[in-house]
C-alpha positions in Angstrom: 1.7 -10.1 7.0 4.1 -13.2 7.6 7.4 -13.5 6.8 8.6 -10.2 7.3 6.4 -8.4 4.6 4.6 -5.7 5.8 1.0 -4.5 5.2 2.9 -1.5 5.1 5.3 -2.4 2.0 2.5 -4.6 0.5 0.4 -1.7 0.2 3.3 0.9 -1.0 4.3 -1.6 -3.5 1.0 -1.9 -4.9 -0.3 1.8 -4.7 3.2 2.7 -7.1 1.7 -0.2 -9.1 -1.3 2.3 -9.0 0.3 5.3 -9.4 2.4 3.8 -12.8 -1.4 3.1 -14.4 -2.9 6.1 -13.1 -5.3 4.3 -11.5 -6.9 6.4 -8.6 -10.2 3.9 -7.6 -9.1 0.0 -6.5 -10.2 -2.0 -4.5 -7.7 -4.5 -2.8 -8.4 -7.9 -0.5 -5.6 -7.6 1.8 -4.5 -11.1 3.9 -1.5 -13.2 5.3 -1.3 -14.8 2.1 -1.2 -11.9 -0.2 -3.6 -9.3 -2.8 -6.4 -9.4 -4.7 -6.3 -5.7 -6.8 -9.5 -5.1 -8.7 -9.5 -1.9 -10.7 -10.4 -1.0 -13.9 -7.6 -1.0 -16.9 -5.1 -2.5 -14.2 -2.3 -4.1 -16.4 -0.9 -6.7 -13.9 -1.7 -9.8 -12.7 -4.7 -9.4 -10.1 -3.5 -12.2 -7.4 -0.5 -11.6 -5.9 1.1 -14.0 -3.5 3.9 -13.0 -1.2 6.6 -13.8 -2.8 5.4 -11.7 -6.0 5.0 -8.6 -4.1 8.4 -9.0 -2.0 10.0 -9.7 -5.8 8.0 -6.3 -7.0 8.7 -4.5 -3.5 12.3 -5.1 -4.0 12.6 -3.8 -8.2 10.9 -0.8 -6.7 13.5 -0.5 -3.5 16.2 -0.8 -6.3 15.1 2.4 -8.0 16.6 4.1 -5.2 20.1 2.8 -6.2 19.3 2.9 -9.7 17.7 5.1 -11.9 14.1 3.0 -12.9 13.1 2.6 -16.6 12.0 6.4 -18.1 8.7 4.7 -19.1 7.9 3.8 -15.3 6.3 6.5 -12.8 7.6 6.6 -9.5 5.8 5.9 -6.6 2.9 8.9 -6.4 0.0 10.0 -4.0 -1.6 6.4 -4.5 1.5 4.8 -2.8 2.1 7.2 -0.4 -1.3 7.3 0.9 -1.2 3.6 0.9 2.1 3.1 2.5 0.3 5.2 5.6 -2.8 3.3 5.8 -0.5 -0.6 5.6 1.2 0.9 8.7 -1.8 1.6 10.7 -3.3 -2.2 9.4 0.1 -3.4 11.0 -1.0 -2.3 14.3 -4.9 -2.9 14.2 -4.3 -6.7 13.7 -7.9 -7.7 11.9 -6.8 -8.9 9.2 -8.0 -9.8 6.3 -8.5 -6.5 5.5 -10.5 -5.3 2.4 -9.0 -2.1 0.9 -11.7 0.3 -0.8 -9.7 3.1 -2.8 -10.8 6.6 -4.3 -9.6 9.8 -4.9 -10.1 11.2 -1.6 -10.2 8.6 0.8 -9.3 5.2 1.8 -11.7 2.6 3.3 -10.5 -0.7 4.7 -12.4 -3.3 6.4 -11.5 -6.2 8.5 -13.2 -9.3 10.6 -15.7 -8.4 13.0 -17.4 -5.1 11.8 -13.7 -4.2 11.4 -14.5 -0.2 9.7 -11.7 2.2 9.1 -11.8 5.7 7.2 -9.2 7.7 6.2 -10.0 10.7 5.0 -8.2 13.3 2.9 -6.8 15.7 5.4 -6.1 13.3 8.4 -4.6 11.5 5.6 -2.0 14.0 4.6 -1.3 14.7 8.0 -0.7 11.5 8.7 1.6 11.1 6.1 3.5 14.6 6.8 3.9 13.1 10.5 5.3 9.4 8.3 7.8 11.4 6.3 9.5 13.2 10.0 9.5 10.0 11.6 11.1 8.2 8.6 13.8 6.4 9.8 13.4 7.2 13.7 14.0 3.8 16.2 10.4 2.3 16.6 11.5 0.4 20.1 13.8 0.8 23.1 
């Protein structure tokens, strides 16, 4: 995604979005230009351009400075698992992407027959693997 937003943080952002509506099933239409979320009982708006979800991404980001409201959840499994599949999106370059969610995998595809599961377990271990690298130089 342009402009320095990542499918990576575009997808964390909306999966704590997710995780503050307990909303485990969504899907989301992933492109340069933003997200579509379609999900039952979702209380936000459902188009997102970039500049909404970089203003949402950084509230969120500001929660680590700043204690966030007691009636907000915190970013969950949803966003976590999210923020693992943006940052394999980031390197597959098919974009747009549709994002299929449930409660044990993730299904995304892009242009071209484009198909990508993630399933529960390669899932966690993918995002076991995230949480070590956290923070680790990504280039020479």
């Amino acid at each position: 995604m342009p402009d320095g937003l990542s499918y990576q943080e575009t997808l964390r952002t909306l999966g704590t979005l997710l995780d503050q509506a307990g909303i485990k099933t969504a899907t989301i239409k992933l492109g340069p230009e933003g997200a579509e979320v379609v999900a039952s009982d979702w209380p936000w708006p459902r188009v997102w351009d970039r500049e909404a979800i970089a203003a949402q991404a950084e509230a969120q980001r500001a929660w680590r400075y700043k204690p966030r409201p007691r009636r907000l959840r915190g970013a969950g499994r949803v966003a976590q698992r999210l923020r693992v599949v943006g940052a394999a999106l980031d390197m597959d370059g098919q974009a747009p992407y549709l994002v299929m969610l449930d409660a044990s995998t993730v299904r995304v595809e892009g242009r071209e027959d484009y198909l990508r599961v993630f399933e529960a377990r390669p899932l966690a271990r993918r995002l076991s693997l995230a949480e070590h690298l956290r923070g680790q130089m990504t280039s020479p």
